[in-house]
N, C-alpha and C positions, 0 to 999 in steps of 0.2 A: 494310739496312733491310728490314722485315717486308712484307708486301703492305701493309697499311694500318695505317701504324704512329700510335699517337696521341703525342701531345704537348701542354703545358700550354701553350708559349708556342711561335710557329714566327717567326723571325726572316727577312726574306727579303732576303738582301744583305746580306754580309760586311766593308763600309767601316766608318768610326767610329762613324758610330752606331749599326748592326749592330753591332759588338764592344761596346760601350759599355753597351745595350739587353742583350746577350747578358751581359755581367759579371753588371750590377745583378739580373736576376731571378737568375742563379744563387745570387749570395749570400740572395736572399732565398728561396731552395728551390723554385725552381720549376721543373718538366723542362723545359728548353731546346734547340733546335733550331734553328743557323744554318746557311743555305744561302749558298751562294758563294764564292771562292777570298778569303781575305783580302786586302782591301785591293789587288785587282786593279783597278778602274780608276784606282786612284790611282796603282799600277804603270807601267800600261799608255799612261795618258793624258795625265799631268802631264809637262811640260818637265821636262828633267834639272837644269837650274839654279832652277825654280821655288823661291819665299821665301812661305813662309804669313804673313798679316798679322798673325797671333796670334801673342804674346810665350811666354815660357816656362812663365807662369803658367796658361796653358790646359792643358787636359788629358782625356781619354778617362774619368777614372775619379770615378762620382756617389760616392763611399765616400771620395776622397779619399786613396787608401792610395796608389794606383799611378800617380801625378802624373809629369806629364813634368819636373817637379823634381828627384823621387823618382829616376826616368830618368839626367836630368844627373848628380846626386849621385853617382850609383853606378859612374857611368865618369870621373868625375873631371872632369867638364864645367863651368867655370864659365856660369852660366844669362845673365848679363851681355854674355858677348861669342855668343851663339844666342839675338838677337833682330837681326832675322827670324829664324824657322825655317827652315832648306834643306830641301826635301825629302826627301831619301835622310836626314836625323836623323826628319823626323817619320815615317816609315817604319819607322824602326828601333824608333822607339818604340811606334807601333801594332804591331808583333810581338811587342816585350815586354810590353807590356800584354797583351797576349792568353796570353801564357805564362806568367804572372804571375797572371793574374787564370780561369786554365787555362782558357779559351774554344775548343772546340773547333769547326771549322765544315769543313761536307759540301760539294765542292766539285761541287757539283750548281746546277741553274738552275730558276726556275718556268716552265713555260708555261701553267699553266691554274690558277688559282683559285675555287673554284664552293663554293656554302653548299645543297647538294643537301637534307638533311635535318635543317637545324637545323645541325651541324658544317660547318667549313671543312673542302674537300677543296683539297689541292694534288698537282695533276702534276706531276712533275717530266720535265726534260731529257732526263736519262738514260733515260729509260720502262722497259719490261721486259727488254730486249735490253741491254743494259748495266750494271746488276746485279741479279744475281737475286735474292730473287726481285721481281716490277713494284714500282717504286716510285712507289705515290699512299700522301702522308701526310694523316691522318684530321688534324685539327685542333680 
């Protein structure tokens, strides 16, 4: 990342609607920039037996292309017996969606948000000690 790199859209938080948010404007041409490890607190925080209350018909994808249908389908899943959803499938899904829908995201963190001259500046985590060269993205 540039010292102060700009960007059209800057996503802050790599969960589903961060990926979700990050698909849609890409398809619709707009430079996008998501910060944070995908779908790291959903990792990190959810019970290992966790059952999401959303049926199969949910999904990550506004375009509709990359449905957690779409998902099942393609591994031979009948959608009927994944309701509920376990976690480690919805997981699996949010990564293919993401590779699918080629979302790429900077596993970086905000600590400072500020609209100093009219643009949104964000600091990030990492500061300058950690890749060079400083990274505050212009927004």
């Amino acid at each position: 990342m540039t010292e102060m790199e700009r960007t059209e859209l800057l996503v802050i938080g790599a969960g589903p609607y961060g990926l979700a948010t990050a698909a849609h404007a890409k398809r619709q041409g707009i430079k996008t920039l998501v910060l944070g490890n995908a779908m790291s607190f959903w990792r990190e925080n959810m019970p290992a037996k966790m059952m999401l209350r959303s049926g199969p018909d949910w999904h990550l994808d506004v375009a509709q292309e990359h449905t957690l249908m779409a998902f099942l389908t393609e591994r031979g899943l009948d959608p009927a017996e994944i309701d509920p959803i376990p976690i480690a499938l919805f997981l699996e899904y949010a990564d293919w969606f993401r590779e699918m829908a080629g979302v790429e995201t900077e596993p970086d963190l905000v600590e400072n948000l500020a609209k100093p001259n009219g643009d949104f500046e964000a600091a990030l985590k990492s500061g300058p000690a950690s890749r060079p060269p400083p990274s505050r993205s212009k927004v």
